[in-house]
N, C-alpha and C positions, 0 to 999 in steps of 0.2 A: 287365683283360679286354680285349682286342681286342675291335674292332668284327666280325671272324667270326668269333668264340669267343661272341658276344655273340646273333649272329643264329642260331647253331644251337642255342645256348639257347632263344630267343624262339619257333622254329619249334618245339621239343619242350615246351617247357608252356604257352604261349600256346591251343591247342586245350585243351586240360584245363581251363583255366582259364575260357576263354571259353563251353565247352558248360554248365559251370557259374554261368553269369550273371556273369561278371566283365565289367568297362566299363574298360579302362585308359584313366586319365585323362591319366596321367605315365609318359615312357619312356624314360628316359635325357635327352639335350638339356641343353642350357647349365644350371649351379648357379651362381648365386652367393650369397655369405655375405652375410647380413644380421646376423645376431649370432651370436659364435663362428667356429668352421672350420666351413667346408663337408663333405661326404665326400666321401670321398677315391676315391670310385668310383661307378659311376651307381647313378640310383633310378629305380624303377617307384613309383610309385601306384597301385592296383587298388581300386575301390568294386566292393560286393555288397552284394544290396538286403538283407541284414541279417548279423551276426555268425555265426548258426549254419552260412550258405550259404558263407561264406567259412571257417570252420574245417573245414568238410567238405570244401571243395574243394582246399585245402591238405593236407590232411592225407587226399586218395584217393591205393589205388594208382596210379594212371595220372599222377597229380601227382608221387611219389614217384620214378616210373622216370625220368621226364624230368630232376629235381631230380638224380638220379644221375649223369645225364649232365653237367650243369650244373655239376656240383660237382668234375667233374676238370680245369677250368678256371678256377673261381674262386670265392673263400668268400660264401656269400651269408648275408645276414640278413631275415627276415619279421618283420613284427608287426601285427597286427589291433587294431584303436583302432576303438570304436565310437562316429558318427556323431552329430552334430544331429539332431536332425530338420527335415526339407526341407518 
């Protein structure tokens, strides 16, 4: 993904995500391998103050449109891993 293929992503579910309580923590920027390959394309990190807020926000229409547009430029992967407690 280009870097403006990347931001017209971020400008269309970045609000969805964020009206929804999302905190990006991690957005792209330097990987390096500690054990194993790295991937091969960038990552988000997104915390939500808990599982359910995060599968609802993913999985709203307004996430979904945006994810549409996102996905004529490059394949993306999500997965929701619940948390320590802080």
């Amino acid at each position: 993904m280009r870097s403006s293929q990347l931001l017209i992503q971020r400008k269309a579910e970045a609000p969805h995500l964020l009206a929804a309580g999302a905190k990006f923590l991690v957005a792209g920027g330097k990987t390096a391998a500690i054990f194993g390959e790295p991937p091969k394309s960038r990552i988000a990190v997104v915390a939500f103050e808990n599982m359910d807020k995060a599968l609802a926000a993913y999985s709203s229409a307004a996430y979904k449109e945006a994810l549409a547009i996102g996905s004529k430029y490059a394949k993306f992967h999500a997965y929701a891993i619940e948390g320590l407690p802080q």
